[in-house]
N, C-alpha and C positions, 0 to 999 in steps of 0.2 A: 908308214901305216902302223897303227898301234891294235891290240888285241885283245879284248875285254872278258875275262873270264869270271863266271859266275859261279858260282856254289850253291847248291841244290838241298843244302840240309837247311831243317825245318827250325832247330834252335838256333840262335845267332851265338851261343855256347856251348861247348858239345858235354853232355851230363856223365858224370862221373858215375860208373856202377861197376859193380864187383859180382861174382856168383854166390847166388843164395848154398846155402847146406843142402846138402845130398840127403832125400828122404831115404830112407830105410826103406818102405815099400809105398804102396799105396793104400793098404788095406784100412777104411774108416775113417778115408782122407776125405778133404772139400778139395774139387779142383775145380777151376775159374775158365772158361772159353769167352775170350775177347775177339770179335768176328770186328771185320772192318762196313759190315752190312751186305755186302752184296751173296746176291743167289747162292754163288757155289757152295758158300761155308756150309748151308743151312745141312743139307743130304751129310755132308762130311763130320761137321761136329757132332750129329745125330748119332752116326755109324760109331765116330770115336767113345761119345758117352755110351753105347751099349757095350761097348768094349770093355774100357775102364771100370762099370759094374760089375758085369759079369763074371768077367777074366781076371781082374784086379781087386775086386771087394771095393772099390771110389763110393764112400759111402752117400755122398752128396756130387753135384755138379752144376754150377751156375752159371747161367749166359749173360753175358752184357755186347751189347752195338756198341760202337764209338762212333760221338755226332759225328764225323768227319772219317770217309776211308782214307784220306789223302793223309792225315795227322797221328799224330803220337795217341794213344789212349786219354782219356778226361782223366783229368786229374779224381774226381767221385771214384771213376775205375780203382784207379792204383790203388786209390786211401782204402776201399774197400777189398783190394788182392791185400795189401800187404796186411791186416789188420784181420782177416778172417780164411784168407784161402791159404791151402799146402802148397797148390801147386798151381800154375799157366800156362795155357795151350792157347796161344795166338794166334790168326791165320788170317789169311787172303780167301776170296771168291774168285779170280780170276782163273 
């Protein structure tokens, strides 16, 4: 009897990345919330960005959906994290 085993990751290469630089604070920052769309995020990333204003000075905070909860962020995403945001807060709704 033979056993077929499948692999469950989304790239068929697994992407190479390294850790961004350590910000200094947050104060007057753009931070970015990538939600995967569903309910839950919505109450949480709300709570988070009153957080990071208030408490942290996050001078700006922007949201984007990813078409797909099941997938990596759009490529639009990234182009526009890596190109204009400090920082990224990713999450789930489940």
């Amino acid at each position: 009897m033979s056993m077929i085993v499948l692999d469950p990751t989304h790239e068929s290469v697994p992407v190479g990345a390294q850790l961004a630089a350590r910000l200094g604070g947050l104060e007057g920052t753009t931070v970015g919330f990538i939600s995967n769309g569903k309910e839950g995020t919505k109450g949480f990333f709300r709570h988070l960005e009153g957080m990071l204003r208030d408490d942290f000075g996050v001078a700006e905070v922007i949201h984007r959906v990813k078409s797909s909860y099941s997938a990596p962020a759009d490529a639009h995403i990234m182009e526009e994290a890596k190109a204009s945001w400090h920082a990224v807060v990713s999450g789930i709704g489940d």
